[in-house]
PDB file of N, H, CA, C and O in Angstrom:
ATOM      1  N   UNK A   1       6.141   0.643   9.206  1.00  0.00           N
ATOM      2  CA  UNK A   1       5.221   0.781   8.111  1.00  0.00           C
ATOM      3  C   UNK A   1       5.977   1.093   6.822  1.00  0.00           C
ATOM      4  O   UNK A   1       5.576   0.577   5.780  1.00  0.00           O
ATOM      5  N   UNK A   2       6.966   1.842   6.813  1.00  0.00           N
ATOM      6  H   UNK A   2       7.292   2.262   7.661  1.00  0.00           H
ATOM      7  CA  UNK A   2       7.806   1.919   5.947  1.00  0.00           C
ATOM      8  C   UNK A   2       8.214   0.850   5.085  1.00  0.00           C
ATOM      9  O   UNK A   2       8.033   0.948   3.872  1.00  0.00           O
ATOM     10  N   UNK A   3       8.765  -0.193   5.611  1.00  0.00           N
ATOM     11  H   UNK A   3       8.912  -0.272   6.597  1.00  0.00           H
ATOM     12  CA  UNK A   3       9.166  -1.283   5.201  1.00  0.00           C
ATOM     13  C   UNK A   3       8.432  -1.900   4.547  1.00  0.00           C
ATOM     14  O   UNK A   3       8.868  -2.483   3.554  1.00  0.00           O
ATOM     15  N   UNK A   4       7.296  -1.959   4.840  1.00  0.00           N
ATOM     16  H   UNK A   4       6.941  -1.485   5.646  1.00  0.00           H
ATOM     17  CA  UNK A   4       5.613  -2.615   4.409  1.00  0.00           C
ATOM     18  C   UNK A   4       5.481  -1.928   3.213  1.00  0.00           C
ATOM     19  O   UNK A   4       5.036  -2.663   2.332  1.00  0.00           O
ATOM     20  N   UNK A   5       5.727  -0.664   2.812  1.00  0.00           N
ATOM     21  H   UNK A   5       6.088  -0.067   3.527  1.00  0.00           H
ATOM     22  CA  UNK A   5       5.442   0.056   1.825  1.00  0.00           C
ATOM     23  C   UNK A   5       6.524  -0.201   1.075  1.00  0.00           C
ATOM     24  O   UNK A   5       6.024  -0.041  -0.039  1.00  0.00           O
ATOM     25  N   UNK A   6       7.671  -0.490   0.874  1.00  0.00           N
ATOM     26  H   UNK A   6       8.077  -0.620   1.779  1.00  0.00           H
ATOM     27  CA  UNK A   6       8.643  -0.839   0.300  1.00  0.00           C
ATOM     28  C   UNK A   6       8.844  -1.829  -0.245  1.00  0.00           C
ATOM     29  O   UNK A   6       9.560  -2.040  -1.224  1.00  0.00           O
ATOM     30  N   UNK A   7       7.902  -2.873   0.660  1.00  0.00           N
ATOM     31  H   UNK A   7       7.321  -2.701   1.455  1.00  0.00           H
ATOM     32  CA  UNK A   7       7.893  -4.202   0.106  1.00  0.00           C
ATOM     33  C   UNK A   7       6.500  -4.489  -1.029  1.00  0.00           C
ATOM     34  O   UNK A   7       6.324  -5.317  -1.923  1.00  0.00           O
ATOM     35  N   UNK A   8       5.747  -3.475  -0.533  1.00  0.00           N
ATOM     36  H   UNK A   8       5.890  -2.802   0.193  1.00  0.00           H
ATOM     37  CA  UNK A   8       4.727  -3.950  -2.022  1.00  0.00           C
ATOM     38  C   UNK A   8       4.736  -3.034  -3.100  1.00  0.00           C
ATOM     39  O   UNK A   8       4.059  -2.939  -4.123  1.00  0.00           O
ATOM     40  N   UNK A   9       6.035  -2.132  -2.429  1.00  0.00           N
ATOM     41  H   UNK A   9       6.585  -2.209  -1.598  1.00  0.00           H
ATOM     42  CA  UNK A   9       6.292  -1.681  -4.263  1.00  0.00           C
ATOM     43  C   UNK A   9       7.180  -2.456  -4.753  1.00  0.00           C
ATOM     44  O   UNK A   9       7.450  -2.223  -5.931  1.00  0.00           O
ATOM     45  N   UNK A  10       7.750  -3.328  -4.247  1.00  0.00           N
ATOM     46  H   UNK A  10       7.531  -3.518  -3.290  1.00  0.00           H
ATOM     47  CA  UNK A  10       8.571  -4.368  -5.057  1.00  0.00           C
ATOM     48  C   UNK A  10       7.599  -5.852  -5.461  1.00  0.00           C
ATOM     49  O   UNK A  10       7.966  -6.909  -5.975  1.00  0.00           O
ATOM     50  N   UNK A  11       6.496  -5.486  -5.075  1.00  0.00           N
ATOM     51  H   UNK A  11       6.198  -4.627  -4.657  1.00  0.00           H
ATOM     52  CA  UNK A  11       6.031  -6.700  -5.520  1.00  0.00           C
ATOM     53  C   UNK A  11       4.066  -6.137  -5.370  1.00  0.00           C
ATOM     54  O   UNK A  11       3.215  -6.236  -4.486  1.00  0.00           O
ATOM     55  N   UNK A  12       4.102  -5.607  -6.663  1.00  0.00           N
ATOM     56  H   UNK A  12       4.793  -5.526  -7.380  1.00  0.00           H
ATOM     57  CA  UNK A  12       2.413  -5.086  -6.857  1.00  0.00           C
ATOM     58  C   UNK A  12       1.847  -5.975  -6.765  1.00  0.00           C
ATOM     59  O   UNK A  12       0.927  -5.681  -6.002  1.00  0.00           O
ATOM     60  N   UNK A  13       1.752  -7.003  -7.059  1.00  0.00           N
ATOM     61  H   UNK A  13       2.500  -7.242  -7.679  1.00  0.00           H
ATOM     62  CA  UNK A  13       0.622  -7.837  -7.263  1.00  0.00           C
ATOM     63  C   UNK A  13      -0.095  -8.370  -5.301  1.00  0.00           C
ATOM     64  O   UNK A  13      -1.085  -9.073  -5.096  1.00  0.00           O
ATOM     65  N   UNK A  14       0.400  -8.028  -4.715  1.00  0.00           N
ATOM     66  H   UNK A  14       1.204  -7.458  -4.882  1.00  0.00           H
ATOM     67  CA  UNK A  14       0.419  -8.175  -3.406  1.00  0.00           C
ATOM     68  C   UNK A  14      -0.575  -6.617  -3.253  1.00  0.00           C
ATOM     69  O   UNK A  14      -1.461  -6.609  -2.399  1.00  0.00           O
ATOM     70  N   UNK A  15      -0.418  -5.739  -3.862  1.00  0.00           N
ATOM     71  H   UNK A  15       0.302  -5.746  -4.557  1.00  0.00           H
ATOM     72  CA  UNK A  15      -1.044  -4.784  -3.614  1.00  0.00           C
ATOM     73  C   UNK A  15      -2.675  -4.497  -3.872  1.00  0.00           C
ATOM     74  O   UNK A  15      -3.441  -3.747  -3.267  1.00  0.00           O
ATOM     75  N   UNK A  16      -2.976  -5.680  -5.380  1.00  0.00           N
ATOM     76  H   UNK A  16      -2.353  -6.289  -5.871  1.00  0.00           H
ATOM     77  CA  UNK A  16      -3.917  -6.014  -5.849  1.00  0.00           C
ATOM     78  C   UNK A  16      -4.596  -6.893  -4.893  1.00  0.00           C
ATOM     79  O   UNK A  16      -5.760  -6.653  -4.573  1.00  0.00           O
ATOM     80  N   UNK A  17      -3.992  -7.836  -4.442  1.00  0.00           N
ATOM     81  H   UNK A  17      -3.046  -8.031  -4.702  1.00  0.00           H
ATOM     82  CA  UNK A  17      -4.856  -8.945  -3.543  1.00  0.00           C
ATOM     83  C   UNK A  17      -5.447  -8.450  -2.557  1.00  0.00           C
ATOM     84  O   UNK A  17      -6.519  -8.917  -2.172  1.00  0.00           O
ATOM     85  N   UNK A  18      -4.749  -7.223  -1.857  1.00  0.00           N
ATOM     86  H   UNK A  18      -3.878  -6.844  -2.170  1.00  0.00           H
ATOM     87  CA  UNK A  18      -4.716  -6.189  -0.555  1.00  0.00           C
ATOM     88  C   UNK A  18      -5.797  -5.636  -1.037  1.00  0.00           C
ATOM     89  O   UNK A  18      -6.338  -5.262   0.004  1.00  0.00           O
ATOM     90  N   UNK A  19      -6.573  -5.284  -1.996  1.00  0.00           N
ATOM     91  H   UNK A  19      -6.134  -5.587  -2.841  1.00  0.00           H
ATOM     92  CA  UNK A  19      -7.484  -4.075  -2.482  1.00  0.00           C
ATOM     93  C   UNK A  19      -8.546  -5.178  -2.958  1.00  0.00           C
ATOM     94  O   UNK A  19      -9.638  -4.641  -2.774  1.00  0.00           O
ATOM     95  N   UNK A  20      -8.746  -6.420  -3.464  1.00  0.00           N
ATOM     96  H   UNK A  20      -7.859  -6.857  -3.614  1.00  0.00           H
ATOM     97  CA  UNK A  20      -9.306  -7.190  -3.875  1.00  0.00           C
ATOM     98  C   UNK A  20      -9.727  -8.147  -2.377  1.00  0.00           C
ATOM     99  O   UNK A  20     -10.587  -9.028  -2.393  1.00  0.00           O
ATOM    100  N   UNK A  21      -9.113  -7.847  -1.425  1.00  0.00           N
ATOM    101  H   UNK A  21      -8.415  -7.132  -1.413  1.00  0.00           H
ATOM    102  CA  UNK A  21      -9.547  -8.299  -0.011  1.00  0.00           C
ATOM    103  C   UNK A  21      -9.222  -9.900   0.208  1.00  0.00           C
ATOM    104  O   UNK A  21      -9.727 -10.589   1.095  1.00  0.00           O
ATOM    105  N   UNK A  22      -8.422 -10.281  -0.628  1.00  0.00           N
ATOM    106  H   UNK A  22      -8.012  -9.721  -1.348  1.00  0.00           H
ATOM    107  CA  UNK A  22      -8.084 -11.767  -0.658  1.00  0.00           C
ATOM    108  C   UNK A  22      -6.404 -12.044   0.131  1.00  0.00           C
ATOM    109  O   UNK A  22      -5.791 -13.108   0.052  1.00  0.00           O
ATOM    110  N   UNK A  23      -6.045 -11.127   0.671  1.00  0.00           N
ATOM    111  H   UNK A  23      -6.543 -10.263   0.735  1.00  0.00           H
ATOM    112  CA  UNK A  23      -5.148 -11.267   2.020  1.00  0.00           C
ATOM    113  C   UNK A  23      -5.505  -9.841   2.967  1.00  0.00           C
ATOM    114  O   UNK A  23      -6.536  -9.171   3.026  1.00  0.00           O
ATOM    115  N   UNK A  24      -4.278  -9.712   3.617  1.00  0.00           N
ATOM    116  H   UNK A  24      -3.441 -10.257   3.569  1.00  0.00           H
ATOM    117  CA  UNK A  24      -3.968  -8.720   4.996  1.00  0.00           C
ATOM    118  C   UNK A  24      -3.078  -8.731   5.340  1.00  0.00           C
ATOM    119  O   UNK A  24      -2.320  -9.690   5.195  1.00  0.00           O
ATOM    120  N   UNK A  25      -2.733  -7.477   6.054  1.00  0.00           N
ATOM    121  H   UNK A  25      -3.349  -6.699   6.172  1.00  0.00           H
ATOM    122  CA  UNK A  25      -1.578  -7.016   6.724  1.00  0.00           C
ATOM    123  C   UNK A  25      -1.695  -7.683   7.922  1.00  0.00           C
ATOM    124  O   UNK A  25      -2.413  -7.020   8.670  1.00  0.00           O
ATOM    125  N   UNK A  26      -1.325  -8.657   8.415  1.00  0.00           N
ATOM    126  H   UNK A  26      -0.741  -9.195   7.807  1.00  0.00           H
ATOM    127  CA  UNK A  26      -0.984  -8.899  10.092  1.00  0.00           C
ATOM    128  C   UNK A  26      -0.466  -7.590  10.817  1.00  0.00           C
ATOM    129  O   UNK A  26      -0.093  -6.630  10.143  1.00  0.00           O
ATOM    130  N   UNK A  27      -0.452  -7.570  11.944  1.00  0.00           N
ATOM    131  H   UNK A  27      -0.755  -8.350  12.492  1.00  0.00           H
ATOM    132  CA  UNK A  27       0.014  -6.515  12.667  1.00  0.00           C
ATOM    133  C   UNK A  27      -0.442  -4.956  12.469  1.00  0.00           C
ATOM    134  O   UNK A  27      -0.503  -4.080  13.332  1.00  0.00           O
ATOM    135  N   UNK A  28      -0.669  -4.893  11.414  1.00  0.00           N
ATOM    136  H   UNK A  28      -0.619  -5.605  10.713  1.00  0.00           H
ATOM    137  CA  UNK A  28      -1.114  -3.274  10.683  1.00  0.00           C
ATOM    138  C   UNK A  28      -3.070  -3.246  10.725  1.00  0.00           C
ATOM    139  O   UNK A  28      -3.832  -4.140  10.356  1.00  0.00           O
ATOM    140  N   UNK A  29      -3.444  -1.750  11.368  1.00  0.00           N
ATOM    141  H   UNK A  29      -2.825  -1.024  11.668  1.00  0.00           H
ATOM    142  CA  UNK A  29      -4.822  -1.624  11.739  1.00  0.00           C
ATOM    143  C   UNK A  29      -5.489  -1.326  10.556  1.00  0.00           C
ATOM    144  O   UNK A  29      -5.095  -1.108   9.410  1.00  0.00           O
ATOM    145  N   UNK A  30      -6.732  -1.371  11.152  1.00  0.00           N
ATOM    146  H   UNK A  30      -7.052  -1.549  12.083  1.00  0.00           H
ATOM    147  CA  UNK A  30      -7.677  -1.015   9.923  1.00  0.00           C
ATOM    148  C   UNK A  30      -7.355   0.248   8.818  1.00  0.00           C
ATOM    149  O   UNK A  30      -7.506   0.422   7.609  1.00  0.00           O
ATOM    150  N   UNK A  31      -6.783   1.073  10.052  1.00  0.00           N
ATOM    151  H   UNK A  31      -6.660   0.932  11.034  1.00  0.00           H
ATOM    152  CA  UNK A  31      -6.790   2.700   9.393  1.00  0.00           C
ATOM    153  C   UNK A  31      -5.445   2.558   8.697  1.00  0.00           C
ATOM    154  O   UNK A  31      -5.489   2.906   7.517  1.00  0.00           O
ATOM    155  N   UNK A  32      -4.434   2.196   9.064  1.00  0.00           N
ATOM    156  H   UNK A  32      -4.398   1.913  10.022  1.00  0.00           H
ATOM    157  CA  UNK A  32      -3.245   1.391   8.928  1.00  0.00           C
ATOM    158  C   UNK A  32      -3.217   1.046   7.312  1.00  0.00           C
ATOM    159  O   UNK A  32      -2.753   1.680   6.364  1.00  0.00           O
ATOM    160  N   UNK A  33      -3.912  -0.233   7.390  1.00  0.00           N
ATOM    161  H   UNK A  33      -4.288  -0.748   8.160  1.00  0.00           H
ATOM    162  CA  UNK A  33      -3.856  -0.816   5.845  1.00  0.00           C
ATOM    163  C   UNK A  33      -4.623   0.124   4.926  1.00  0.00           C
ATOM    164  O   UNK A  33      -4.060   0.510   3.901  1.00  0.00           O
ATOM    165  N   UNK A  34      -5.596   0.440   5.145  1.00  0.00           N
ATOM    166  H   UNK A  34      -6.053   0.127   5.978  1.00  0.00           H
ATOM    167  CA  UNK A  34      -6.209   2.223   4.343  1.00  0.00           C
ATOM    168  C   UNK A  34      -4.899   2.671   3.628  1.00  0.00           C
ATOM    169  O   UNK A  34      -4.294   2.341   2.607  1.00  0.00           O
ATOM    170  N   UNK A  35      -4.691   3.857   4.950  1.00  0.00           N
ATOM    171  H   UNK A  35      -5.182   4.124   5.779  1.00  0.00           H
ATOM    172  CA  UNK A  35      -3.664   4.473   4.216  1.00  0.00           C
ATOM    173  C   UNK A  35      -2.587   4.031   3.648  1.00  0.00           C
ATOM    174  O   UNK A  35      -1.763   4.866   3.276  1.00  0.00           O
ATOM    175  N   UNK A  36      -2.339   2.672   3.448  1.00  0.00           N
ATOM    176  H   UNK A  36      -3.008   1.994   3.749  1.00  0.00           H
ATOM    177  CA  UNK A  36      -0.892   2.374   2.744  1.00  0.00           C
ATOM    178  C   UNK A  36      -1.605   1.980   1.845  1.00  0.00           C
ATOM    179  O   UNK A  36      -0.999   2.732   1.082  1.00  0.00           O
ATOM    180  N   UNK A  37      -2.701   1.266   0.862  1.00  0.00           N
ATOM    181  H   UNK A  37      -3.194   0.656   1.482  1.00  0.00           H
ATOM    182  CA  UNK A  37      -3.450   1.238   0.072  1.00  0.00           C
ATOM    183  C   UNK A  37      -3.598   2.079  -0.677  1.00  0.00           C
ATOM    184  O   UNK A  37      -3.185   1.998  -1.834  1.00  0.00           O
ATOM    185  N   UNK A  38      -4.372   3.337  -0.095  1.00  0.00           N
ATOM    186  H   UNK A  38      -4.708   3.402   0.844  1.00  0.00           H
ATOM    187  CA  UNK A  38      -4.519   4.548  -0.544  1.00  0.00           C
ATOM    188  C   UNK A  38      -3.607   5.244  -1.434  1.00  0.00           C
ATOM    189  O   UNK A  38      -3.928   5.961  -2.382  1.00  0.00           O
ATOM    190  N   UNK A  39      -1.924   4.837  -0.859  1.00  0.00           N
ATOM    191  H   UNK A  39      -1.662   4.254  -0.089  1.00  0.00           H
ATOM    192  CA  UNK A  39      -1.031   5.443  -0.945  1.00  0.00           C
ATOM    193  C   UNK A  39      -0.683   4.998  -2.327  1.00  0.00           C
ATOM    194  O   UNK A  39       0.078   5.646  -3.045  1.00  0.00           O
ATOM    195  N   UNK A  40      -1.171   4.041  -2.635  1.00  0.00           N
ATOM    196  H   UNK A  40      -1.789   3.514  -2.052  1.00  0.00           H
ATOM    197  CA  UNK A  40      -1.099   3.058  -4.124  1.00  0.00           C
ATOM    198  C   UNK A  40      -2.359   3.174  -5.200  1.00  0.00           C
ATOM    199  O   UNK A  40      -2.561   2.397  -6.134  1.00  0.00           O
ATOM    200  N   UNK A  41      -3.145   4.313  -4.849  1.00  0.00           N
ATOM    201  H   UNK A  41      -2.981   4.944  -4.091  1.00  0.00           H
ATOM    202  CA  UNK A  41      -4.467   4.582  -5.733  1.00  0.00           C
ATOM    203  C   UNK A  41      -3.355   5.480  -6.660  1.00  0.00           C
ATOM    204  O   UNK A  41      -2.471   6.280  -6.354  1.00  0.00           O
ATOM    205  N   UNK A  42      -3.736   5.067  -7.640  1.00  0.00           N
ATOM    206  H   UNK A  42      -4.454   4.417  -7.889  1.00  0.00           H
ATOM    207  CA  UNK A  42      -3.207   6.054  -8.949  1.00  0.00           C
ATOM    208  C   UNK A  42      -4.030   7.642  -8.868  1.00  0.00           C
ATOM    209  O   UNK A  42      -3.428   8.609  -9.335  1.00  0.00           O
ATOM    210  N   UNK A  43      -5.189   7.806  -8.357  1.00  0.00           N
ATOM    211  H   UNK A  43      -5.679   7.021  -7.978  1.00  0.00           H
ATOM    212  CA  UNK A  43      -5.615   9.038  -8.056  1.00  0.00           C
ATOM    213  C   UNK A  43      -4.943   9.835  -7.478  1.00  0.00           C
ATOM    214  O   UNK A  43      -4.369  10.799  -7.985  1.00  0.00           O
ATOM    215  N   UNK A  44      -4.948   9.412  -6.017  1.00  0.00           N
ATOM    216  H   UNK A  44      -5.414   8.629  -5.606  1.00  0.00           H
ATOM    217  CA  UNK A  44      -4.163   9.765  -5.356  1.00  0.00           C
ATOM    218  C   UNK A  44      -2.337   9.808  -5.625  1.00  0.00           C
ATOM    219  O   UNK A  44      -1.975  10.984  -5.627  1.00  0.00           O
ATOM    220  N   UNK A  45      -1.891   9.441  -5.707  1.00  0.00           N
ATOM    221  H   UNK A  45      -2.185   8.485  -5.706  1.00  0.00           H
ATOM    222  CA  UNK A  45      -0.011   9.240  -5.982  1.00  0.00           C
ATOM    223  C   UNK A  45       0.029   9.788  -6.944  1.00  0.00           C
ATOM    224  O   UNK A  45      -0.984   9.952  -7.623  1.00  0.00           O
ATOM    225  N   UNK A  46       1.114  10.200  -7.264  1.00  0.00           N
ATOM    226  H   UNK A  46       1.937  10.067  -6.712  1.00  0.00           H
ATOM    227  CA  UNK A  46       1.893  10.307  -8.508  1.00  0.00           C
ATOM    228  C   UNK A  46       3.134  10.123  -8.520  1.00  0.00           C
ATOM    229  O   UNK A  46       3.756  10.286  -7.470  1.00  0.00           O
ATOM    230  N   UNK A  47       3.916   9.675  -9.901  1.00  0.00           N
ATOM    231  H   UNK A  47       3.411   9.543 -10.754  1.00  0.00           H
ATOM    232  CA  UNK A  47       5.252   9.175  -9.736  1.00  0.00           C
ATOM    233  C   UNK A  47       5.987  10.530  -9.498  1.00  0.00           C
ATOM    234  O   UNK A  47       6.905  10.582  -8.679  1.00  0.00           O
ATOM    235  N   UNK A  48       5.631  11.523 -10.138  1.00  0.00           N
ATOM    236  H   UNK A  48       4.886  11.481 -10.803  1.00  0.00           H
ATOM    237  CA  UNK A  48       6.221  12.750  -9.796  1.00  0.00           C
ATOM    238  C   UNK A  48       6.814  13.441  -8.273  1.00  0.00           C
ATOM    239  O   UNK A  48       7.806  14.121  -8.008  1.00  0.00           O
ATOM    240  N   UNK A  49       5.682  12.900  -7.452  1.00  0.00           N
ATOM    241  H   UNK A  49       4.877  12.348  -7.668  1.00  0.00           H
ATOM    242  CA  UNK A  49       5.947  13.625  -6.004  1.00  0.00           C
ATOM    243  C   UNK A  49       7.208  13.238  -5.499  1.00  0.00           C
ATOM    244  O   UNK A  49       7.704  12.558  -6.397  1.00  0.00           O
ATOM    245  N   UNK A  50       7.641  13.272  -4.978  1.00  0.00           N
ATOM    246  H   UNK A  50       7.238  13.824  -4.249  1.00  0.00           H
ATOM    247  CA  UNK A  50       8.970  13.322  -3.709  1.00  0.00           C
ATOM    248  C   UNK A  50       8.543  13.155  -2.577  1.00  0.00           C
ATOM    249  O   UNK A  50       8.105  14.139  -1.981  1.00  0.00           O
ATOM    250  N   UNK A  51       8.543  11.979  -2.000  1.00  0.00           N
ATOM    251  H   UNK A  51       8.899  11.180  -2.485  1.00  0.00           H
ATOM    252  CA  UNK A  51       8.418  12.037  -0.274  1.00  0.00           C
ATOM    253  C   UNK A  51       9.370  11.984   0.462  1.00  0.00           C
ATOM    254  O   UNK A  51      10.254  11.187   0.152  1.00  0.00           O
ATOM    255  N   UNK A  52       9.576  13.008   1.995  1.00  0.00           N
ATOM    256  H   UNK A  52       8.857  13.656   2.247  1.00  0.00           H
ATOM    257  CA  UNK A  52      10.888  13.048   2.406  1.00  0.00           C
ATOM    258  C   UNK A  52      10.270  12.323   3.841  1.00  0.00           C
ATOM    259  O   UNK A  52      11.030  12.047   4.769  1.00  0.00           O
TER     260      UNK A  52
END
């Protein structure tokens, strides 16, 4: 999942289509694609945090 998250911060617009419901994650579950979504709500995130 990592990798997955790595790859659509190198390429947002993939992140938009993901939230706009006009693709999908193969392999990755419902709850799955949520939270890596989620993880890209500007509400939620900030550039500030640090994840270890």
């Amino acid at each position: 999942m990592i990798n997955m998250i790595q790859y659509l911060e190198q390429n947002p617009a993939l992140v938009t289509l993901l939230k706009e419901k006009k693709a999908s994650l193969i392999g990755m579950t419902a709850l799955e694609q949520k939270a890596i979504l989620d993880s890209f709500d500007e509400n939620v995130c900030s550039q500030d945090l640090i994840w270890f």
